[in-house]
N, C-alpha and C positions, 0 to 999 in steps of 0.2 A: 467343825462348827456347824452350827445349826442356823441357816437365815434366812429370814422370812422377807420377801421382797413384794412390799407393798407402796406403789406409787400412785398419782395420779396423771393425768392427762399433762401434757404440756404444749400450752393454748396455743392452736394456731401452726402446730409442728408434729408434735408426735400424740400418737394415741397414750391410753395407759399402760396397756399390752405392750406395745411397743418401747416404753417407758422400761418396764420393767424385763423385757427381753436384753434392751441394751445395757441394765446393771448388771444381769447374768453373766452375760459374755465378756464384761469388763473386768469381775467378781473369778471369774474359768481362766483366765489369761492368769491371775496370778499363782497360780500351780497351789494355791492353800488346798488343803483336803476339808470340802464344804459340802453341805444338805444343802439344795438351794429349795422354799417355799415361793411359789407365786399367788402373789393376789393382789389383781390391778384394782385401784379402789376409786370410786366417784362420791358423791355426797346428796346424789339426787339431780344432779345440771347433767352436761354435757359428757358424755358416756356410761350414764346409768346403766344404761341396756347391755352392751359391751361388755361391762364388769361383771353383770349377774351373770349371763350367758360364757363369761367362760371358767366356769365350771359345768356346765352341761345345758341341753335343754335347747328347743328349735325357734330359730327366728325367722319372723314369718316378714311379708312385706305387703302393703295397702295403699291401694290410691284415695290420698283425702285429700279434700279444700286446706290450703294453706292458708296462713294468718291473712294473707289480703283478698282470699279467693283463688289465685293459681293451685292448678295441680299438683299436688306433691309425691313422690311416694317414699311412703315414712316406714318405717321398721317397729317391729313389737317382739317382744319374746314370750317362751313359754317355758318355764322353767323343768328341769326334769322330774319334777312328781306330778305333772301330768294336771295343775291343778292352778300351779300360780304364774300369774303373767306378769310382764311387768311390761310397763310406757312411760316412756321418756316424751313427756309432753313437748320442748323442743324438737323432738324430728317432726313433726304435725306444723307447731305454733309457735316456733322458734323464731330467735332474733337473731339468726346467721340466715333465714332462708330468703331476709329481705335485703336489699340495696340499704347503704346509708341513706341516703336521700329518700327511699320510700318510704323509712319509720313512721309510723301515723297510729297510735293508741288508738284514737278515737273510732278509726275500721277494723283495725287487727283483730281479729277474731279468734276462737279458741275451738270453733267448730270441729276442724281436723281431730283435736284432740279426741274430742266425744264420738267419732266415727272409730280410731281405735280402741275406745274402750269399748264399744259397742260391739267390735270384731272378736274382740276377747270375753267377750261375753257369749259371741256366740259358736266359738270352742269349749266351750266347756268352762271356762275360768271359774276358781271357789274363791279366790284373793287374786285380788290387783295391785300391785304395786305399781304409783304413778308417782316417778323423777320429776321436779318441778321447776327446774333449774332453768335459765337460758330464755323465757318466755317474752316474746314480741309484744304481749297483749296487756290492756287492762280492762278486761271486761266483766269482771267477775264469776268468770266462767259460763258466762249467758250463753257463750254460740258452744260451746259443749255442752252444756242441757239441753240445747237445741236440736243437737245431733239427736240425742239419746232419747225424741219423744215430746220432753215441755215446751207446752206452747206459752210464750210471752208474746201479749196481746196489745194493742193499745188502743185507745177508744173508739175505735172502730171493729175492735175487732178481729183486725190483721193484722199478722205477722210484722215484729218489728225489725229491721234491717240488724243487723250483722255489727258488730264492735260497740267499744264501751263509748260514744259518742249519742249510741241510739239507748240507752238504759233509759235515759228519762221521760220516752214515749211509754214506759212498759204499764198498764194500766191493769193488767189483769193476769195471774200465772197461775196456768192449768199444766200441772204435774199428771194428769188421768193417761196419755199416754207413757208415761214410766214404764217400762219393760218389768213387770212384778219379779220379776226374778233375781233385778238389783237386792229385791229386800236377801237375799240369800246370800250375796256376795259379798266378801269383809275387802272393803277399800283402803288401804294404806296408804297416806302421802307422805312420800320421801322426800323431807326438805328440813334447812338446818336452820329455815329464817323465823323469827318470832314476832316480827310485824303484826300487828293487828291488822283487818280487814281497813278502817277508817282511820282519822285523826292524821296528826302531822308526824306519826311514823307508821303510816299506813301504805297502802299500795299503791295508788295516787302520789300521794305527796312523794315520796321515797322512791318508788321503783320507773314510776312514768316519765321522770328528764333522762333517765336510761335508755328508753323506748323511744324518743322524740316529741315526747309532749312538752309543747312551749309552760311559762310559767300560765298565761290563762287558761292551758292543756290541762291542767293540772287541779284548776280548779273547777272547772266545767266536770274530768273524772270522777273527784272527792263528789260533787254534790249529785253526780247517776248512779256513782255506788251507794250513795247511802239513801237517795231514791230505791234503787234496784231489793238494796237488803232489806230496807226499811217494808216494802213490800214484802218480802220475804217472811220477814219476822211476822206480819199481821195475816196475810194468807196459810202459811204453813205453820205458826206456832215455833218457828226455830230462829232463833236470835243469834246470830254468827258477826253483828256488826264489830264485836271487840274482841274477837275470839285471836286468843296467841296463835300465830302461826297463819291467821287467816288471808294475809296479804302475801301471800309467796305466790308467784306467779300470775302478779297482777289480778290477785282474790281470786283465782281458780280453785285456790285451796278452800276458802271459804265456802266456792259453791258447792264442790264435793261432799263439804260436812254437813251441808245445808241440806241437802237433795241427797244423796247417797250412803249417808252415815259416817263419811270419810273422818282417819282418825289421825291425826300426822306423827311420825315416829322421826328423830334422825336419820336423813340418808346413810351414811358413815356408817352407823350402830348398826344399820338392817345387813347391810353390805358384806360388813365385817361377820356377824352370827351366822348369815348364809355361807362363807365360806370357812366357818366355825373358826376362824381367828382365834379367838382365846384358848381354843384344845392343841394349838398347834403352839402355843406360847408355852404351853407347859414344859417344852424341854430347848425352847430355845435360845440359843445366845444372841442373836442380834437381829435387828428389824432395820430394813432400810424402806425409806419413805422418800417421800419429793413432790415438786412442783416445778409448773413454768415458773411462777414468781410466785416469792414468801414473802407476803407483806403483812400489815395488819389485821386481815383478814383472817388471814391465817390462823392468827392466834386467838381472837374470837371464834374460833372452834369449824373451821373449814376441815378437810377428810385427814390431811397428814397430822393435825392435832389428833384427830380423833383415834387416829391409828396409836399415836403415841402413850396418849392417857389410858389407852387400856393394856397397852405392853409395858408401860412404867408401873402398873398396880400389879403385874405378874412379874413386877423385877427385871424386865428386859429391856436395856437402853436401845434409844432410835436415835439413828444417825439420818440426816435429811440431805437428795443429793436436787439442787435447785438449778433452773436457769437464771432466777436472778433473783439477788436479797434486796431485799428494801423494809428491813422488820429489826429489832433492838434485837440482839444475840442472846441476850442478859432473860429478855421476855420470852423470848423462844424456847431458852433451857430451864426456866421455870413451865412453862405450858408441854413440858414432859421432853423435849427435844435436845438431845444430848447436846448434838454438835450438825453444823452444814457445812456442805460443802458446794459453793458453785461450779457451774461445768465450764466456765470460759477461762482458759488459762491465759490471757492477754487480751488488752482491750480488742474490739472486733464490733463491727456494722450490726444490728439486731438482724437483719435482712441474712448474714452469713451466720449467725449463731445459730436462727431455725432452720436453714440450708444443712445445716455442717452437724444437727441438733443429737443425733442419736451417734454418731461419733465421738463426739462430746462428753455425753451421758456414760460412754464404755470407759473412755478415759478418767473420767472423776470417778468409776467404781474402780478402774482398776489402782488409780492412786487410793484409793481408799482402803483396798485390797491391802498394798503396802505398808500402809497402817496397822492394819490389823496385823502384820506379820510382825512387827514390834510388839504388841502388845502380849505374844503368841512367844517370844523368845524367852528360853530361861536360860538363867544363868547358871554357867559353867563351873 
């Protein structure tokens, strides 16, 4: 048998790699004679970089300003044709880099971010692919254009402070420092979310009680983003206030499109063609996927659907191995997913499940394994 071992991350415990390390050798243990494929898979959040990078290609590391000002040092890669980079906006401006208690939209900034695209700019980068997943901030991408050159002014003429609380000082936006060479650069956002930039399923409203914006948090954000773009739209000619897709990571996504040409693609979809997934389905018998948790989420098209739907159009059932179900069975094997299986075989402390997490993960392949040797027996 032929199997393709595509997972993702499981939050808080294992990598994806690591994910899919532990089905191999749970998959090895059952003596079946198997092709094992690896391809850890993300969807644009939290291990974008990790994913692409392993199948080839050097990651570098940079000290930026993190979402509240502290140092950070973030990670970028550069894929092996020498040409595409890819930034996981979370290692920069992520919401694991801060304390619970620090969460504050209204300072978080996105500046980091715009330092390593700017790094990757000046390697040589011809495309960017920027993961948008995990973001601390709602700033509309202000303190990453900041990085990269524009100056946003306010009636004085000075520089406006850092996070989406100061959007509504911004009085005047001079793009003339832009690095000209952006205009040569094809920017890709990796992200699955369809938010619009504004309105009550916008990035404000939606994504900032994630972040720690109070309910007046929330509304003070709504009305500097559509300050911020509203200005945008009238200085530069580019209207992104309603643009699909524009609210993923607290409208960084927007600013990208606004200023950089950014075009957004599914994370999942890019992931998957980079590691040519579909050529490798041509002679495959089985796909195995997963997650920390399978919820609803999931099935509105986070990465182990996306793995699924494109191995169910080449005829290849996916079996999904989870840390934990919380999503209709019924919903799941209609949205392409054959069957799951969780990893905890008696109830158990969540604190011991991610302890114990990639032992676990061998065990549910190797029962799975077992399975499969049923299905493998002929009759005599």
């Amino acid at each position: 048998m032929k199997v393709i071992i595509a997972p993702a991350a499981f939050k808080n415990s294992l990598s994806a790699t690591e994910v899919a390390g532990a089905i191999g050798r749970g998959l090895q243990r059952s003596k079946l004679h198997l092709t094992l494929h690896y391809i850890p898979i993300a969807d644009g959040g939290n291990g974008t970089l990790e994913c692409f990078l392993a199948r080839g290609g050097q990651r570098f590391s940079q000290l930026v300003e993190g979402p509240l000002g502290q140092p950070v040092e973030a990670g970028w890669g550069m894929l092996a044709d020498g040409e595409t980079a890819v930034i996981e906006m979370a290692l920069a401006s992520g919401i694991e880099l801060i304390e619970q208690e620090q969460l504050n939209p209204l300072v978080a900034s996105t500046y980091g971010t715009g330092q390593l695209l700017q790094a990757a700019l000046e390697h040589g980068a011809r495309r960017i692919i920027v993961g948008m997943g995990g973001s601390a901030t709602v700033d509309g991408g202000a303190g990453c254009l900041q990085a990269l050159g524009v100056r946003l002014l306010d009636a004085s003429g000075n520089d406006v402070p850092r996070g989406g609380g100061s959007l509504k000082l911004i009085q005047t936006i001079d793009a003339s420092g832009l690095d000209p060479r952006w205009r040569e650069v094809e920017v890709i956002i990796a992200s699955d979310v369809e938010n619009p930039t504004l309105g009550p399923n916008g990035a404000a409203a939606v994504f900032g009680p994630q972040k720690g914006a109070t309910p007046a948090d929330v509304e003070t954000l709504e009305a500097n983003l559509s300050h911020f773009f509203g200005l945008v739209a009238e200085q530069t000619g580019v209207d992104v206030r309603q643009a699909q897709g524009g609210g993923a990571a607290g409208a960084l996504s927007a600013g990208l499109m606004a200023f950089l040409g950014g075009r957004i693609e599914p994370g999942i979809d890019l992931l998957l063609a980079y590691h040519e997934f579909e050529q490798l389905l041509a002679d495959a018998d089985l796909v195995i996927t997963g997650e920390g948790q399978m919820d609803e989420q999931t099935i509105q098209g986070k990465g182990p659907v996306g793995v699924a739907r494109l191995a169910g159009a080449a005829g290849v059932p996916t079996v999904a191995i989870v840390g934990g179900l919380n999503a209709d069975d019924a919903l799941l094997h209609e949205a392409g997913i054959a069957a799951v299986l969780p990893i905890t075989p008696r109830p158990m402390p969540l604190e011991e499940a991610i302890a114990s997490a990639a032992e676990l993960v061998e065990r549910a392949a190797l029962r799975l394994a077992y399975l499969l040797h049923l299905g493998l027996r002929q009759p005599s």
